[in-house]
Structures are given as C-alpha cells and as structure tokens.
C-alpha positions as CSV (number, residue, x, y, z in Angstrom):
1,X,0.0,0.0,0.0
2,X,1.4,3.8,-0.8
3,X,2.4,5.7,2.1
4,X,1.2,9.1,2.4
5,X,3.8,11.4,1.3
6,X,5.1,13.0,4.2
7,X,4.7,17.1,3.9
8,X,6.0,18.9,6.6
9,X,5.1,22.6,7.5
10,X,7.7,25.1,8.8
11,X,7.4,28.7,10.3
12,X,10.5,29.9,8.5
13,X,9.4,33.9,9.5
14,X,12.8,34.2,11.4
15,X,15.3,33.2,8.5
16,X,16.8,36.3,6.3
17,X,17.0,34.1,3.7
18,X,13.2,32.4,3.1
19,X,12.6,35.7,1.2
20,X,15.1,34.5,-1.1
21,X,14.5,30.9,-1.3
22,X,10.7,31.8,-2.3
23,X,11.3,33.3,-5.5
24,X,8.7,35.2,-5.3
25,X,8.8,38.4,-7.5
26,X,8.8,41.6,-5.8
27,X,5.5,42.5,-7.4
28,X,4.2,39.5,-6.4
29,X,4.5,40.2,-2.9
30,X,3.5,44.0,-2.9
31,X,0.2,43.4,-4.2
32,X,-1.1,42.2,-0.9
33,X,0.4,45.4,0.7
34,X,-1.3,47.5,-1.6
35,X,-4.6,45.5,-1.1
36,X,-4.4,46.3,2.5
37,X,-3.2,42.8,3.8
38,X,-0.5,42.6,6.7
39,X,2.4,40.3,6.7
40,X,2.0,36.8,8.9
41,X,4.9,35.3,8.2
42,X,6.6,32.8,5.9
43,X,5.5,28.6,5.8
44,X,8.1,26.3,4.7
45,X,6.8,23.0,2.7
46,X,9.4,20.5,3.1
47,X,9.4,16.5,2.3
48,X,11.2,14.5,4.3
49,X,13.4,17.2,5.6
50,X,14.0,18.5,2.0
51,X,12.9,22.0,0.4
52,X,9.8,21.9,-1.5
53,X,9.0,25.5,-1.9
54,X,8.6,28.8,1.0
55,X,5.0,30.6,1.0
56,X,4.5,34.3,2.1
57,X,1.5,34.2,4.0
58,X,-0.3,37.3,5.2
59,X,-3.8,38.2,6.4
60,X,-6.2,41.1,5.4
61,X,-8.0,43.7,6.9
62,X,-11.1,41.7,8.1
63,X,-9.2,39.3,10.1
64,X,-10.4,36.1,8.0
65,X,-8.7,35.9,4.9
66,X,-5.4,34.6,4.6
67,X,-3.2,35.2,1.4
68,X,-0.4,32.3,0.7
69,X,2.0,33.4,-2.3
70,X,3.6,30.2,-3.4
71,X,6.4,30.1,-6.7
72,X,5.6,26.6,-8.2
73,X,6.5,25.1,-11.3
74,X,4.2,22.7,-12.9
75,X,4.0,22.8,-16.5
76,X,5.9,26.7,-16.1
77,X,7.1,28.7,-13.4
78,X,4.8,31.3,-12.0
79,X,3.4,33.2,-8.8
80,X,0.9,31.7,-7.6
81,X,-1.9,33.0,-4.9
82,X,-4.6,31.1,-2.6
83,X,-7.1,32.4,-0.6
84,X,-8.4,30.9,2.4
85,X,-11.6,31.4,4.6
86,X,-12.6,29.4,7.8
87,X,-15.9,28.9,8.6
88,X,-17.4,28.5,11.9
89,X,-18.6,24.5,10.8
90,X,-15.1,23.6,9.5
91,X,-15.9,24.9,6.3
92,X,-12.8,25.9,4.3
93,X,-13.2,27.8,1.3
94,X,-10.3,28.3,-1.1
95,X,-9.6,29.9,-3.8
96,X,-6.7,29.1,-5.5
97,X,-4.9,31.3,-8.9
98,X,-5.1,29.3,-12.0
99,X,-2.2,29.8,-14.4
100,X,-3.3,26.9,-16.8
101,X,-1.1,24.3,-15.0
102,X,-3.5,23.2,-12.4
103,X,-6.5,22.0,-14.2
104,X,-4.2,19.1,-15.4
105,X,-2.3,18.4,-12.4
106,X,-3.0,15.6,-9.9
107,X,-4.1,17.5,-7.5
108,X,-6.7,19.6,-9.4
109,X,-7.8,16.4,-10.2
110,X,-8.3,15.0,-6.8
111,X,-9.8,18.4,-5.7
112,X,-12.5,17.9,-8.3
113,X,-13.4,14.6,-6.7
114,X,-13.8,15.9,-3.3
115,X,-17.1,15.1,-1.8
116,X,-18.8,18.0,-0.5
117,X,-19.0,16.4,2.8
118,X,-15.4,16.9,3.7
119,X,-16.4,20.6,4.1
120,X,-13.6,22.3,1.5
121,X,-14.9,24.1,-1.0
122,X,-12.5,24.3,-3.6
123,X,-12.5,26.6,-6.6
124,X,-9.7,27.7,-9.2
125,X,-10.2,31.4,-10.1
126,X,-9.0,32.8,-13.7
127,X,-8.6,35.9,-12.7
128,X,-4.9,37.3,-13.8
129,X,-4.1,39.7,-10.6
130,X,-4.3,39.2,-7.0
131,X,-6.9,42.2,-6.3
132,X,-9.1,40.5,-9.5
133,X,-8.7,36.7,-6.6
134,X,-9.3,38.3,-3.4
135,X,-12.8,39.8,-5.3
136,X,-13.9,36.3,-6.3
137,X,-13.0,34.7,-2.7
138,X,-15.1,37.5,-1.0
139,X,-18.2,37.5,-3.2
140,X,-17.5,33.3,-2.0
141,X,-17.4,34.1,1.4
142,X,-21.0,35.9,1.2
143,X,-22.5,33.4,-0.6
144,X,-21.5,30.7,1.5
145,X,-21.1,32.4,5.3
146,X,-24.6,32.9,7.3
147,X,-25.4,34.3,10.4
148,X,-25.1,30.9,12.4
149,X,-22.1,29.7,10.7
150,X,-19.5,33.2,10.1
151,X,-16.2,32.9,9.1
152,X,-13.7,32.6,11.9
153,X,-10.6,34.9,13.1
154,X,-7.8,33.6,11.3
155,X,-3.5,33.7,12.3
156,X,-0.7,31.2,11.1
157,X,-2.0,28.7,13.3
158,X,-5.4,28.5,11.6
159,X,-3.6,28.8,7.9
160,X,-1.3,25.9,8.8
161,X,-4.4,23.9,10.2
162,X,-5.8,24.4,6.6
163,X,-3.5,22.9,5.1
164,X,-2.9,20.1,7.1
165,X,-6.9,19.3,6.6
166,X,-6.5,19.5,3.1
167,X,-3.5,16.6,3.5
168,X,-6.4,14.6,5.1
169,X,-8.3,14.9,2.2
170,X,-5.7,14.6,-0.9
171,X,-3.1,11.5,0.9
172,X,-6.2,8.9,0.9
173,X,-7.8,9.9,-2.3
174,X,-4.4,10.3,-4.0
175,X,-3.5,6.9,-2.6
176,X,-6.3,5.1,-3.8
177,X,-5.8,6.2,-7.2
178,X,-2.2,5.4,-7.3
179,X,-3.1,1.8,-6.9
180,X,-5.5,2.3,-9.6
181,X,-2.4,3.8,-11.8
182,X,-0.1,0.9,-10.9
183,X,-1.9,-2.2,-11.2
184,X,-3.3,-1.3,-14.3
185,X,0.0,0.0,-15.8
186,X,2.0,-3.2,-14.7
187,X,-0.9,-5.5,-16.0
188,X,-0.6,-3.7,-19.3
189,X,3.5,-3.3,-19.5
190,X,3.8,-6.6,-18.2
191,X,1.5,-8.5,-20.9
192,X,2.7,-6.5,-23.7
193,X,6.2,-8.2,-22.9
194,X,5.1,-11.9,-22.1
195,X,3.3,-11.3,-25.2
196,X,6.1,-10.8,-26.9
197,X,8.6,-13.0,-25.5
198,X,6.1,-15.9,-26.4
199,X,6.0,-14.3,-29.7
200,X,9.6,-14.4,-30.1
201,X,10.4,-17.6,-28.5
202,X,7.6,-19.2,-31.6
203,X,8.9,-16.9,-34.4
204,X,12.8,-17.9,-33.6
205,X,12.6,-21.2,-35.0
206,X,10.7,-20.4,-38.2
207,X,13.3,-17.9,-38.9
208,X,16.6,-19.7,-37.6
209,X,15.6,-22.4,-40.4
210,X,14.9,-20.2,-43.2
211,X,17.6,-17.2,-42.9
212,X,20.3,-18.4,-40.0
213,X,20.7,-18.0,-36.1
214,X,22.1,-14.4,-37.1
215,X,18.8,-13.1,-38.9
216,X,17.1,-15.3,-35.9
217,X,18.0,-13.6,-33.1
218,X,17.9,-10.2,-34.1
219,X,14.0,-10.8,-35.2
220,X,13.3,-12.3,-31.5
221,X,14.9,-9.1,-30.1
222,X,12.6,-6.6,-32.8
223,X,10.0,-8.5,-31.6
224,X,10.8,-8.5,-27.7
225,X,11.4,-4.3,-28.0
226,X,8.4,-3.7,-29.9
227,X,6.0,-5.7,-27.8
228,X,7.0,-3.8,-24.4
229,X,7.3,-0.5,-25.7
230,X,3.4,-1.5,-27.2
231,X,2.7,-2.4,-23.3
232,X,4.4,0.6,-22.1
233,X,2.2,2.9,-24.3
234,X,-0.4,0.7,-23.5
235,X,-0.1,1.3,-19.4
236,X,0.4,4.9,-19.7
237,X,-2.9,5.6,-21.9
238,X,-4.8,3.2,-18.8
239,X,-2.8,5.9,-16.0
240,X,-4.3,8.8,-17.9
241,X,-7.6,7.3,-18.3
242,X,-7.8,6.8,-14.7
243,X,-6.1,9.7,-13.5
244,X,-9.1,12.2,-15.5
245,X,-11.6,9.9,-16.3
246,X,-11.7,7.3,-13.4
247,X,-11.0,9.6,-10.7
248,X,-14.5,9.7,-8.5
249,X,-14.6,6.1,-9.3
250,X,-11.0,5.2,-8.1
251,X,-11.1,7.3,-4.7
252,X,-14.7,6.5,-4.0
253,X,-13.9,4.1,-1.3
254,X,-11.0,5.8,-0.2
255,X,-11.4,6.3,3.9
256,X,-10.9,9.8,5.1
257,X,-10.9,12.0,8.5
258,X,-14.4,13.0,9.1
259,X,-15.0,16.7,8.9
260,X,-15.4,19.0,11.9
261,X,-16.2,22.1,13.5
262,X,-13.6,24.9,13.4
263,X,-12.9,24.7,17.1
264,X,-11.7,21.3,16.7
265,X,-9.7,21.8,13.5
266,X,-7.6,24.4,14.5
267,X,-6.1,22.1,16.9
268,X,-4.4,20.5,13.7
269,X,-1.9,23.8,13.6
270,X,-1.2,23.6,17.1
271,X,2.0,22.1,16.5
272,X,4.4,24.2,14.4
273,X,7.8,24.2,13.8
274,X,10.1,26.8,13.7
275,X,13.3,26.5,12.0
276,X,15.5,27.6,9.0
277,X,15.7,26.8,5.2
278,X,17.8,24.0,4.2
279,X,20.8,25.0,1.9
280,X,19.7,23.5,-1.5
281,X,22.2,20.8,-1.3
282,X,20.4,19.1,1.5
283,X,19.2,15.6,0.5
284,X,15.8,14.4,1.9
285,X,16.5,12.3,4.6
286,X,15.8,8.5,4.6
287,X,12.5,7.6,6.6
288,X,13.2,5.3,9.5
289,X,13.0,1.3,9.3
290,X,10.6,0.6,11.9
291,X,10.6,-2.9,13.0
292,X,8.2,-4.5,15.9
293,X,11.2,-7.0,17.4
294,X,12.4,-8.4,20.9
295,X,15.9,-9.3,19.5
296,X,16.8,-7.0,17.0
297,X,20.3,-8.4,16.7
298,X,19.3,-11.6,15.6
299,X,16.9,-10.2,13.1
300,X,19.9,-8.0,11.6
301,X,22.2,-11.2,11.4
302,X,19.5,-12.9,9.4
303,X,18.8,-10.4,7.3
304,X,22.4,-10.0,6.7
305,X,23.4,-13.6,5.6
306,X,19.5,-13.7,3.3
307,X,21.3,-10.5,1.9
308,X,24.2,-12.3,1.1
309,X,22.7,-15.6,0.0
310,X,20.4,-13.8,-2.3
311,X,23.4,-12.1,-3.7
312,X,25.2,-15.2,-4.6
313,X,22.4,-17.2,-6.4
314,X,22.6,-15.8,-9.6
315,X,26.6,-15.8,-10.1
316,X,26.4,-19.7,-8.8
317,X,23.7,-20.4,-11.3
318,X,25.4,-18.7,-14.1
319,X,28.8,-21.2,-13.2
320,X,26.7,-24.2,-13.0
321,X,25.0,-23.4,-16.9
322,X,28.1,-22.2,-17.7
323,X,29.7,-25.5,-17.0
324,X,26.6,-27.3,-18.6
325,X,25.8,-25.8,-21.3
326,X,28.2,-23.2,-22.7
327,X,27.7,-19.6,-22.7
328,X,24.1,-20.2,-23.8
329,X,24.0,-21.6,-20.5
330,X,25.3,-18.4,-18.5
331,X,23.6,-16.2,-20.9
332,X,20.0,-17.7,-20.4
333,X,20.8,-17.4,-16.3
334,X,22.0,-13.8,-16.8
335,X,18.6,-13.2,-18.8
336,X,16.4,-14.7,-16.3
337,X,17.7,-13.1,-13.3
338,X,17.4,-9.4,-15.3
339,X,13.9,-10.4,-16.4
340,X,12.9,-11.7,-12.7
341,X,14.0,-8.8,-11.4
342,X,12.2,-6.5,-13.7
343,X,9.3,-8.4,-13.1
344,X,9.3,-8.2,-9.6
345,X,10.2,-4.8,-9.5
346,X,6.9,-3.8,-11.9
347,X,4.9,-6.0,-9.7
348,X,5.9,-6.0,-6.1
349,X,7.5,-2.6,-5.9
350,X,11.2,-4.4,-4.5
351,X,13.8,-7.0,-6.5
352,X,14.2,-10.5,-6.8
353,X,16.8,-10.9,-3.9
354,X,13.8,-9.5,-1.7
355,X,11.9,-12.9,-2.2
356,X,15.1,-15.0,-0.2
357,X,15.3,-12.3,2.8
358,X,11.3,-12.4,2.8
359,X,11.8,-15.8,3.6
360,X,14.2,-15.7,6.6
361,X,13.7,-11.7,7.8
362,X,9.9,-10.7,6.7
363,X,9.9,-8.2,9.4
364,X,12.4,-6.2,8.0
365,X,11.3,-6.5,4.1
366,X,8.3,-5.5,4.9
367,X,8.8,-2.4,7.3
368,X,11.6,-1.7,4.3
369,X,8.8,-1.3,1.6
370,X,6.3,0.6,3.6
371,X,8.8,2.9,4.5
372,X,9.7,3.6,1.2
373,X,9.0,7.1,-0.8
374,X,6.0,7.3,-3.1
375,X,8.0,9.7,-5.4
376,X,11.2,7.4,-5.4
377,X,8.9,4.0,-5.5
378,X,7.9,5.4,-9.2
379,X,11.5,5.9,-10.6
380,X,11.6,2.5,-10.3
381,X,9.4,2.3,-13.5
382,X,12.3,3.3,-16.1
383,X,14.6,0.7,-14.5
384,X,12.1,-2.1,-14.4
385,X,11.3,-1.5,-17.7
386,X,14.6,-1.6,-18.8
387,X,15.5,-5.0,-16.9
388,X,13.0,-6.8,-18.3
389,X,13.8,-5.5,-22.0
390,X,17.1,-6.5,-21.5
391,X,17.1,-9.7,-19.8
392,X,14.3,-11.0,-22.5
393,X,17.0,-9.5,-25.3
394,X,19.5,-11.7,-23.2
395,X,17.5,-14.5,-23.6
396,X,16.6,-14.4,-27.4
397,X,20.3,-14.2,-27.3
398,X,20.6,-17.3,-25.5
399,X,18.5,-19.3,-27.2
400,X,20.1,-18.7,-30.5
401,X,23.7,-19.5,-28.6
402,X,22.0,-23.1,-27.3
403,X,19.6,-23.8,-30.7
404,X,23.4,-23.8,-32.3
405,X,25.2,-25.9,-29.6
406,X,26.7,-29.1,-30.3
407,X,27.3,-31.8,-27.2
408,X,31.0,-31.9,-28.2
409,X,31.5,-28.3,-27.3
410,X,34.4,-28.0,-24.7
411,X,33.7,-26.9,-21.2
412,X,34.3,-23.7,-20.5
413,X,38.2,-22.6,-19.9
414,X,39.3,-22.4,-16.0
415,X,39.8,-18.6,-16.7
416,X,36.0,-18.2,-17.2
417,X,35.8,-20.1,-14.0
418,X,38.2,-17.4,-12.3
419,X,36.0,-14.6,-13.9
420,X,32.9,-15.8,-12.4
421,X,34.0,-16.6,-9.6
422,X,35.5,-12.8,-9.3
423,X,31.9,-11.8,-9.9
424,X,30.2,-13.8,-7.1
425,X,32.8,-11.7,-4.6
426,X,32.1,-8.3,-6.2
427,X,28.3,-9.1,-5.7
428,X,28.6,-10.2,-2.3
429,X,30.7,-7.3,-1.3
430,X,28.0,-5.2,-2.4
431,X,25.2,-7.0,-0.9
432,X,27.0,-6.6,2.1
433,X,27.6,-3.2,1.9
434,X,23.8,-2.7,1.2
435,X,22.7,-4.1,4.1
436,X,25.1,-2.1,6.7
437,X,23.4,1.1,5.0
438,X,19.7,-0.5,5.0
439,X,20.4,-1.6,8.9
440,X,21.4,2.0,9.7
441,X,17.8,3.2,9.6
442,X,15.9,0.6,11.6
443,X,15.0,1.6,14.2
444,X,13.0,-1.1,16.8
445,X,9.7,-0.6,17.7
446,X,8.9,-2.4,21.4
C-alpha cells in the first residue's frame, strides 16, 4: 500500500534568507500590501526534511482571509496566490490562482473529486491579478457564510491547520488512485512483454531455419522491444484514463478524517515548527525502518546472511549453466535473473533478492517497503522496464547461442571459472555493503 507522502510545515518567519529561497517576485508580494493585507509570516513546505518550496502568508483587513504566495513550477514557473476562509462549521473555502497548470495536475484532479462532505470548497479562479482573486473569494465568502455559521478569526495557526486538513483529504484519495495507476499499468506493461517474449520464443525457429541464427535472433529481439514499448504505451494511456476519467470512481472508497467544527480543526496547527531553510544541497532524509522486534540483533544477522545468500544465487547459477551448457548456459541465467527482477520490480515494488530475505527476515522486508518514498517508489518504473527488455533480449540471445550448440562443445576454460568466480565476490561485497546502510535506519519498535 502507498504511504502518504510526508509534507511537513515550517514557520521559516525568522530566517533572512526564506525571502530568497521563495522566489517570489517583488510584485508578487506587494500586491497584498497594496490590497491592505498585513504580513503573517513565511510557511516552509518541506518533504522528508527536503525543500519543496517557501510561501509568504499574510492576512487582510477583516481578520479572515489569509493570502499564501507560493512560486511553483508545474508545467511553467509562475506566482501563484490562494485564498483561504474558515468557517465556523469547518468549512474551508479556497480559492486558489489558476495559471493553466493546475487544471491538469493531480491535484486539481483530486480536488474535483472531493465530496462536498469533507467541508472544502475548492475553486480555481482565472482571474490574472491578486486584487481581481481576493474579489472572487469575498463574493465566495458571502455566498457561502450565514449568520449561524461566520467565518472565523484567522493567524498562522489556523492557515497551517488548513492545510494540514487539506493533506487529510488529498493522501487517501491520491492513494487510492495510485493503486489504480499501478496495477493497471504493470498489467498492461507486463502483458505487452510476455506477449512478446512468447511471440519471439515461436517466431525464432521459423526464422533460424529459413535465414540463420544471425537473422534469428535479431527478429526475436525486434520482436521482444516492440512488444514492451506496445505495453508501455499501452499502461500509460490506462494511468491517464484513470487519473481524468476514473478519478470519482477510483477514490470512491477511499477512507478519510471526518470533517469537523472549526474549534476542533484548529487544533491541527497547534504544532508548528520553527526553523531555518535548508541549503539546496540538502538531501531528503531517509524515513526510518521501523521494525516490531524483541531481538533485533538476531533479526539483523539474518537479514544480513538472506542478503548475502540472495546475492550469490545468480553468479552460482550462471557457473553451473556455464559449466553445462556453454555460454548459452550463462547467458540464459544472466537473462532470467534481469527479467525476474524487472518483473518483480513492476509487480511487487522491490527485486528478486527481496523474495530469499522475505523468507528468513519478513519483518524487516516488509517495514523496508512501507517505509519507502512514493516519489522514489515510481523511478523504479524506467529501471524495471529496462531490466526486463534487457534480460528477454539476453534470452533471445541465448536461445540462438543453445539452438546452435553441439554436445561436443568444450567446457568452459578455467579462466571463465576465475571470472565468475570474481563476480560472485564483487556481488557479495555489495550486498553486504547494502545491508550495513539499510540496517542504519531501523530503528526497533517495542
């Protein structure tokens, strides 16, 4: 299941330098001087202890409309401006700047599907100034305040609050959809290359006898690329479909905080943090490994040696079909352990050595995945992708290399015994490295 990406707000009002790290143009910020607003302060968005961007917040004259200018960049850079209101029920109204960019984005998206019920009233105003926005949210405000439910004095507190009830909205409805996105993108990606590999493995023959192992193989690999880049296409067209035409349907069941009265959500901006801006080479740190254990020792030691194990079953099983069968032999191992892995990594989100450490230290594989970043989780895509091209290349390859064999073929020289035995140690060495770094973030949970 995706983890809720992990926003974190920052009062950043004492740093000389969040003016800076904004961007924000200098007429950007004087029109809410000139519209009679007074300065709160500035809200750091950070992920993970990482810089997203710094938002000048202020408040006007009537004590219940905040002002947030944000610089984003979505499909351009720009200065963007949101309005927010309170209401005495929970109500939040927002009105948020529309450049262009937002009707297409995720979140615009997910905002759409809100159910009224959640009590935030969302709307994205063309208007092209900030005096032109702050007109549209007020003529909002009247229509939607009454005399038993006003809008509420507002501060930083209250504008932080906001926005965290707006994460309790967008994480589960943004999380349902994701699974959506994946399962039907994998599915697709997935069958457009076992379709293809079956495709090849039946064409090869037909071809090997008419035009030559040569001619052979390089149809089963035109065959092998052109079936998962059709799957590829394939699963992004279904991620689309969802993402704009699927979307009340895919977050329908999605389970969210209940809304509720004013009183009680401003106690979500009762906790805020004051600090500085990172310096922009700051890396967002790793989220913690938190495993439910009485001896964590022992469960580090076994992940260690599955770690290691793991490591050392595909260089073994290439020496053994090496020995065997020739380099068709280590060539059909190499292709199966690259196509495994893709496979696994498309499916299950982690790689093939995962399965052996599953086996002997499930705590720890699985605390590993649900720790994991949803933003890093999906640059996984490209490489998955690219391990199971490769490895069903390797294996149309392969197959060619053991169609052509003869039994009297020599076994293989005691140098390519050396060389894969070489292999094995550089694997394990980095195995074990990996799981020193991996161990330095769990952290036990009693």
């Amino acid at each position: 299941m995706r983890q809720a990406t992990e926003l974190e707000y920052v009062d950043v009002s004492d740093d000389p330098s969040a003016r800076e790290a904004s961007r924000l143009s200098s007429e950007a910020l004087a029109a809410p001087r000139a519209l009679g607003f007074t300065e709160l302060g500035w809200i750091m968005t950070a992920r993970n202890g990482a810089l997203v961007f710094v938002s000048h917040v202020s408040i006007g004259a009537d004590g219940v409309t905040v002002l947030a200018l944000t610089h984003v960049d979505f499909t351009a850079p720009a200065d963007m401006a949101v309005a927010k209101t309170l209401l005495e029920d929970g109500t939040i109204v927002s009105t948020e700047q529309s450049k262009g960019a937002e009707p297409t984005s995720i979140v615009g998206v997910t905002r759409r599907a809100a159910d009224p019920a959640h009590r935030y009233r969302y709307h994205a105003s063309r208007a092209g100034d900030v005096a032109g926005l702050i007109a549209e949210h007020e003529a909002r405000i009247a229509s939607l305040a009454t005399a038993d439910n006003p809008p509420v004095p507002l501060d930083m507190r209250a504008y932080v609050a906001m926005r965290r009830r707006w994460r309790e909205i967008a994480d589960p409805d943004d999380a349902a959809r994701f699974v959506w996105c994946m399962r039907a993108r994998d599915a697709a990606t997935l069958g457009g290359l076992v379709a293809a590999l079956i495709a090849a493995w039946n064409v090869h023959p037909l071809v090997l006898a008419r035009h030559g192992a040569e001619t052979a193989a390089v149809a089963a690999v035109a065959i092998v690329v052109l079936g998962a880049l059709a799957g590829a296409a394939l699963g992004s067209a279904l991620v689309s479909t969802i993402l704009f035409v699927w979307a009340r349907v895919a977050t329908r069941a999605a389970a969210l905080a209940p809304a509720r009265p004013a009183r009680e959500l401003l106690a979500l901006g009762d906790r805020i943090e004051r600090g500085r801006v990172p310096s922009a080479d700051v890396e967002a740190r790793p989220r913690p490994i938190r495993v439910a254990t009485s001896d964590l020792d022992a469960l580090l030691r076994a992940d260690r040696a599955a770690t290691v194990g793991a490591s050392l079953l595909f260089p073994l099983l290439g020496l053994a079909l090496n020995v065997a069968l020739g380099v068709g032999g280590a060539l059909a191992a190499f292709g199966v352990w690259l196509a495994a892995d893709g496979a696994l990594l498309l499916t299950k989100g982690h790689p093939a050595r995962d399965l052996v450490r599953r086996a002997i230290a499930p705590a720890i594989v699985d605390a590993e995945i649900a720790a994991e970043d949803d933003e890093a989780r999906s640059l996984l895509l490209p490489l998955a992708l690219l391990r199971c091209l490769l490895g069903a290349i390797v294996l149309a390859v392969a197959r060619a290399f053991l169609v052509g064999r003869s039994p009297a073929d020599p076994s293989p020289h005691q140098d390519v015994v050396v060389l894969w035995l070489a292999f094995a140690a550089v694997m394990t060495t980095r195995a074990w490295l990996a799981a020193r770094k991996r161990h330095r973030r769990v952290v036990c949970v009693e």
